[in-house]
C-alpha positions as CSV (number, residue, x, y, z in Angstrom):
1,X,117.0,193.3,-22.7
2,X,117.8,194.1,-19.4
3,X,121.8,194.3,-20.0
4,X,121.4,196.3,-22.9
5,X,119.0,199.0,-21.0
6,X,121.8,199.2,-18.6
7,X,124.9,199.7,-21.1
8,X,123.3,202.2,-22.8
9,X,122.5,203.9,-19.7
10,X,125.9,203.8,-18.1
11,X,127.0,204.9,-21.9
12,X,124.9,208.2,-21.9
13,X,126.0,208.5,-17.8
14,X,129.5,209.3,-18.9
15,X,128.6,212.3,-20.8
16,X,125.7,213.5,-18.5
17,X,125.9,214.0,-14.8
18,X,122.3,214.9,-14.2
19,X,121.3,211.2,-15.6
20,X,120.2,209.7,-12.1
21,X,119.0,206.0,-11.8
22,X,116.7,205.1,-8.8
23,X,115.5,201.4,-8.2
24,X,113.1,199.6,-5.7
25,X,115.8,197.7,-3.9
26,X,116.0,195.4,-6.9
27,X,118.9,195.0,-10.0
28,X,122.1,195.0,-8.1
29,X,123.8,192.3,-10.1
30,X,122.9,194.4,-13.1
31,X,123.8,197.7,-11.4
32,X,127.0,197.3,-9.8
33,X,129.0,198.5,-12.9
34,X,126.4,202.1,-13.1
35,X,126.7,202.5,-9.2
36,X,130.3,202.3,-9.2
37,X,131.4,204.5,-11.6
38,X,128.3,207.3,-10.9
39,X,128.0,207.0,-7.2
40,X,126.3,210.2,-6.9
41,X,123.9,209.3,-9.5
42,X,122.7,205.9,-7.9
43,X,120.4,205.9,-5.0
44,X,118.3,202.7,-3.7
45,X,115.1,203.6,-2.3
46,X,114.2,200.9,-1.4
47,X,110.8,198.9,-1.2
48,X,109.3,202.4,-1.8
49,X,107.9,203.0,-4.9
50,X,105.3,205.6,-4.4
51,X,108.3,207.6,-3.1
52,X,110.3,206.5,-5.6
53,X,108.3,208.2,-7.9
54,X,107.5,211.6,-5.8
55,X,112.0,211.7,-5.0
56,X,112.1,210.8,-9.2
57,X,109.6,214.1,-9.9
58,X,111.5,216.2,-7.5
59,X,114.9,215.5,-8.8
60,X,113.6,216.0,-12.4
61,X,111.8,219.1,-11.3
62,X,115.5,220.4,-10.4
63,X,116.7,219.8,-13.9
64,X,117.8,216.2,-13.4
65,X,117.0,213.1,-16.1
66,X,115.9,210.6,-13.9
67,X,115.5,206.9,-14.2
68,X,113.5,204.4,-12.0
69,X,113.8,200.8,-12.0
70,X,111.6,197.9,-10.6
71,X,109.9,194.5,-12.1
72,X,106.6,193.9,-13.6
73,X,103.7,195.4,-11.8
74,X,105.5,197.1,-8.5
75,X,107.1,200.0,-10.0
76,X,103.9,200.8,-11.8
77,X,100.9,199.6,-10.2
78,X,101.6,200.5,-6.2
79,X,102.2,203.7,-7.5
80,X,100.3,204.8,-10.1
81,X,98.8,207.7,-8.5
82,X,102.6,209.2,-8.2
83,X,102.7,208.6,-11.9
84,X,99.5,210.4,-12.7
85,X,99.5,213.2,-10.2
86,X,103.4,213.9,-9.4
87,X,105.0,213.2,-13.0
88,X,102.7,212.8,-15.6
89,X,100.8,216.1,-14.2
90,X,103.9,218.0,-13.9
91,X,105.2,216.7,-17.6
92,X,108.9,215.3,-15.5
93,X,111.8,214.3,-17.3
94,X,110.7,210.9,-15.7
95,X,111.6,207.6,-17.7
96,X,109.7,204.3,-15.9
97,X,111.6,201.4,-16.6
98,X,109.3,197.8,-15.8
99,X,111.3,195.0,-16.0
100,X,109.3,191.5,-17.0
101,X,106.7,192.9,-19.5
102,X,104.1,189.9,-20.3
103,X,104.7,186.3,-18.8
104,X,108.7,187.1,-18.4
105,X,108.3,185.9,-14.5
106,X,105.6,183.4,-15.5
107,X,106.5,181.1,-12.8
108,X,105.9,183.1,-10.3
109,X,102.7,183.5,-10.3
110,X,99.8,186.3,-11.6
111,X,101.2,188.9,-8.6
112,X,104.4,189.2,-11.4
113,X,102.5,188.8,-14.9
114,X,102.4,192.3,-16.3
115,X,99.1,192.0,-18.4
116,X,97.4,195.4,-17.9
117,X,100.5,198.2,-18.0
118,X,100.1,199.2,-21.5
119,X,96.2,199.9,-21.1
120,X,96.9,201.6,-18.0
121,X,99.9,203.3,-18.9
122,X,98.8,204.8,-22.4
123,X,95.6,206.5,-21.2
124,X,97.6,209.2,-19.1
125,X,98.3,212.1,-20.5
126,X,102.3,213.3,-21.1
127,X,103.5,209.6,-21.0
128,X,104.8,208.3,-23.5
129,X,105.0,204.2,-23.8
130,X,107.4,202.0,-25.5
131,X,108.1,197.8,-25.4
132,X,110.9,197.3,-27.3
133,X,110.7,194.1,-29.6
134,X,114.2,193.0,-29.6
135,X,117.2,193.3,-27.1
136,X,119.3,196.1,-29.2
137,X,116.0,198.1,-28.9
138,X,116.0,197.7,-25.3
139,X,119.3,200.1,-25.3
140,X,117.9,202.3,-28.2
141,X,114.9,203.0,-26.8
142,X,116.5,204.2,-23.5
143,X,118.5,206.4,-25.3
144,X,115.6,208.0,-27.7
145,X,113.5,208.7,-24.4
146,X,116.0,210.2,-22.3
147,X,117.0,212.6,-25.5
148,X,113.4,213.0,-25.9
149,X,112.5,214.3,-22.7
150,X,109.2,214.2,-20.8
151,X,107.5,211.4,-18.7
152,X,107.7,208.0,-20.6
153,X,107.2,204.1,-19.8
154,X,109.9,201.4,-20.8
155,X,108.5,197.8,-20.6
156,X,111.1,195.3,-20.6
157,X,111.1,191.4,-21.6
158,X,113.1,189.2,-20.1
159,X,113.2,187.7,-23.5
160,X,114.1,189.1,-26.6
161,X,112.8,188.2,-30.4
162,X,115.8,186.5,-31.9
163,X,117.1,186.6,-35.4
164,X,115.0,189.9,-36.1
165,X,116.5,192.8,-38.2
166,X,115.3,195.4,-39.6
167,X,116.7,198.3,-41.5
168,X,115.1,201.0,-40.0
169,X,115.9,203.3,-37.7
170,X,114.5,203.1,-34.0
171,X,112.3,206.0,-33.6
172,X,109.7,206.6,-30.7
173,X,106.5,207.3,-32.9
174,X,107.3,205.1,-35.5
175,X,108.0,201.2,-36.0
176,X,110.1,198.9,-37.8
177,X,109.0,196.5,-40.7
178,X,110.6,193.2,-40.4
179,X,109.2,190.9,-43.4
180,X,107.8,192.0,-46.9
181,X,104.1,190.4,-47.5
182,X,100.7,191.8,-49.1
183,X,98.4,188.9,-48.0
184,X,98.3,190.2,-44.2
185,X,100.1,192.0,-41.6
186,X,101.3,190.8,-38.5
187,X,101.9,193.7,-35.9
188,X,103.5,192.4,-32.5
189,X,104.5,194.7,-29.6
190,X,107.4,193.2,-27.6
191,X,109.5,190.1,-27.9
192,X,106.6,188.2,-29.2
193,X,108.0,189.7,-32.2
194,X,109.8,186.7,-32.6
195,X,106.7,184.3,-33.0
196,X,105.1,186.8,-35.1
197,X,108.2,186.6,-37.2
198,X,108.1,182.8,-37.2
199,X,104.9,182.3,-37.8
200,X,105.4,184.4,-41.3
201,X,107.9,182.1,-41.9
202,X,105.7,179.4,-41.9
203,X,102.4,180.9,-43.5
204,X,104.1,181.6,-46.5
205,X,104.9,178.1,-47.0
206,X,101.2,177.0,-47.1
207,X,100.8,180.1,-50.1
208,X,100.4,183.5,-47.3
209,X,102.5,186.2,-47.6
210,X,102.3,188.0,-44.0
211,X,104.5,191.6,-43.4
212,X,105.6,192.0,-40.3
213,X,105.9,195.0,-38.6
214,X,107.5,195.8,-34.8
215,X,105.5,197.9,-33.3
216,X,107.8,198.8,-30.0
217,X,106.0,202.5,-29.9
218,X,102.9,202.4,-28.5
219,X,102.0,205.6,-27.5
220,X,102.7,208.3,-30.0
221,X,101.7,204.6,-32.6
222,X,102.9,205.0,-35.8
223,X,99.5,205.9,-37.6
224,X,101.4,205.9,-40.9
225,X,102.2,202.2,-40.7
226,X,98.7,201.2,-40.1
227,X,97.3,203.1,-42.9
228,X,99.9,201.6,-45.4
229,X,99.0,198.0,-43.4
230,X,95.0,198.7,-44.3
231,X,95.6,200.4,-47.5
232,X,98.1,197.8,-49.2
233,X,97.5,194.6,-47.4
234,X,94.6,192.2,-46.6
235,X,93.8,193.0,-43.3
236,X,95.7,193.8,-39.5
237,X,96.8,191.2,-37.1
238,X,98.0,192.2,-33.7
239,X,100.0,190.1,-31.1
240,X,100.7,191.0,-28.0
241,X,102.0,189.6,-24.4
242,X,98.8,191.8,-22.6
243,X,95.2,191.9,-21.9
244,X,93.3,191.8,-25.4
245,X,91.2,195.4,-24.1
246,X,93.0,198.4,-23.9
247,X,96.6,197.2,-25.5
248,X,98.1,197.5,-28.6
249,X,95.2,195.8,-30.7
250,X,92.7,199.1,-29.2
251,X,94.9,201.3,-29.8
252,X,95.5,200.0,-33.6
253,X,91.9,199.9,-33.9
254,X,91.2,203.2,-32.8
255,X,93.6,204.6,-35.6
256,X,91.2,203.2,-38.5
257,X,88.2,204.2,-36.2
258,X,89.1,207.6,-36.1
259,X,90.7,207.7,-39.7
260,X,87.1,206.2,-41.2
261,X,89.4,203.0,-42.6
262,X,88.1,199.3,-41.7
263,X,90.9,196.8,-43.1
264,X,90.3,194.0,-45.0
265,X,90.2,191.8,-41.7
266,X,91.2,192.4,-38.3
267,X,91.9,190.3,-35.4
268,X,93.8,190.6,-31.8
269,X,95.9,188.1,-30.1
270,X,96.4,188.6,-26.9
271,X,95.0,188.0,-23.3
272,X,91.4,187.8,-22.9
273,X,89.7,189.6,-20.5
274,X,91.0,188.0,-17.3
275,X,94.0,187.2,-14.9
276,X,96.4,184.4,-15.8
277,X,96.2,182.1,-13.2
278,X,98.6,179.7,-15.0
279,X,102.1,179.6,-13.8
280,X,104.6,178.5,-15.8
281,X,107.8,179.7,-18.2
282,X,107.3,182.7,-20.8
283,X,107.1,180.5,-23.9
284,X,104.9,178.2,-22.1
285,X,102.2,180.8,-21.0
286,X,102.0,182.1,-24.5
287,X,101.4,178.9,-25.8
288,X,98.4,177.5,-22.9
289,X,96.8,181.3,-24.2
290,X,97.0,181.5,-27.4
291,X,99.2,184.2,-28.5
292,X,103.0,181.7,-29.8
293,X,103.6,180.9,-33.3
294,X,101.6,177.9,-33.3
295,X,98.2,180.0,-32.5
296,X,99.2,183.0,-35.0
297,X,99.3,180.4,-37.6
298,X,96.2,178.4,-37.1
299,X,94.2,182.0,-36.4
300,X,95.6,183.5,-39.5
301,X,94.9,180.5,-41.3
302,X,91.0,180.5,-40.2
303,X,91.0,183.7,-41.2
304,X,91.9,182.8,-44.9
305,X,89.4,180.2,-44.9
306,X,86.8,182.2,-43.8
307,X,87.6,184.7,-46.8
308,X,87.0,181.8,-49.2
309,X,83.7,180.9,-48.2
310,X,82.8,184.5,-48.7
């Protein structure tokens, strides 16, 4: 996803000299082309990201677009009160990039598993948040939030869901459908889009027909999806590479709360309330918790059971 964030940057760089890119000393590999050819748009902080953040609201409050770049949990949770009280208060053309959403560094440990950002993240006002589900989102989403405007958050996979089209356009506010099915729908955030889309695969061999739908904008959600998900399927399932409270499954669920609509079924997959302290590889860490293909399958097939006995 990374490399796709980046071309799309350096394609929208060309045509825009206020776009200005700021990392945590982190990225140079990936940067060297952008630095290069914008050097006055390119600054290293360094391992600084509370004044990342407070140099990012500055620039942006003197007209520029700015960009800031860091992995998992440093360039968001050391300095989350910059993000509340310096951009998010002040409504800055800010746009948050987190590189390694999830388990993407699983091996390295819980310090680097990004498991609480979209809970965080959504609850402040003027933010907008966005995990793009496959790696040719990754460079459309940077280029809807930067058009867009305003404070945003970009989570980044280091993985991407493979062999995943859809023929709708990427908007922020809405998502994109992936599979036809009425039995259930599946609803994955991120590049565990890809099990999601396996697992419909498989559940429609043993007679269950799942829709899938990519759900890469969390906040503004797309309400419309999840009332057609409710209103013309059996029930909601949501995956996602994050903490089961707060996430995409709570936001999903406050949509029918607030709308008075109670599907058929609903179920989250996710993280449960607590750290992962399991290391291992991305794939790996989904499947010791619960949340690959595998899991989907056997949760949304206890589900169906469950509906016979009724």
């Amino acid at each position: 996803m990374r490399d796709n964030f980046i071309n799309a940057l350096i394609n929208l760089a060309k045509n825009d000299k206020d776009i200005v890119l700021l990392t945590g000393d982190l990225g140079f590999g990936v940067f060297e082309k952008f630095e290069s050819s914008f050097p006055g748009q390119y600054f290293n902080v360094g391992v600084a990201e509370q004044n990342m953040i407070g140099l990012a609201t500055g620039l942006s409050l003197e007209g520029k677009k700015v960009v800031t770049y860091s992995i998992g949990n440093f360039g968001i949770l050391r300095c989350l009160e910059q993000i509340r009280n310096d951009a998010c208060y002040h409504d800055a053309n800010i746009t948050i990039i987190a590189n390694g959403g999830g388990f993407s560094y699983g091996s390295l440990g819980m310090s680097h598993h990004t498991t609480e950002d979209l809970a965080i993240l959504r609850a402040l006002p003027n933010m907008s948040v966005v995990a793009p589900c496959t790696a040719n989102e990754a460079g459309e989403a940077i280029t809807a939030m930067i058009m867009n405007g305003g404070t945003g958050y970009l989570r980044l996979d280091k993985t991407s869901a493979k062999d995943s089209f859809s023929n709708d356009p990427f908007v922020i506010g809405k998502s994109r459908r992936y599979k036809e099915g009425k039995d259930i729908t599946l609803i994955a955030t991120g590049s565990i889009l890809g099990d999601a889309n396996t697992a419909s695969v498989e559940l429609k061999k043993l007679g269950i027909e799942a829709r899938v739908v990519g759900m890469h904008s969390i906040k503004p959600i797309d309400v419309d999806a999840i009332i057609d998900a409710v209103s013309n399927t059996g029930g909601i399932v949501t995956i996602e590479e994050h903490n089961k409270d707060g996430g995409l499954g709570s936001a999903i669920s406050e949509v029918c709360m607030d709308l008075g609509m109670i599907p058929g079924k609903f179920l989250r997959i996710g993280l449960e309330n607590k750290y992962s302290s399991i290391v291992g590889s991305q794939q790996y860490l989904r499947s010791r918790y619960d949340m690959d293909s595998k899991a989907i399958i056997n949760k949304v097939k206890k589900i169906f059971n469950s509906w016979k006995t009724i």
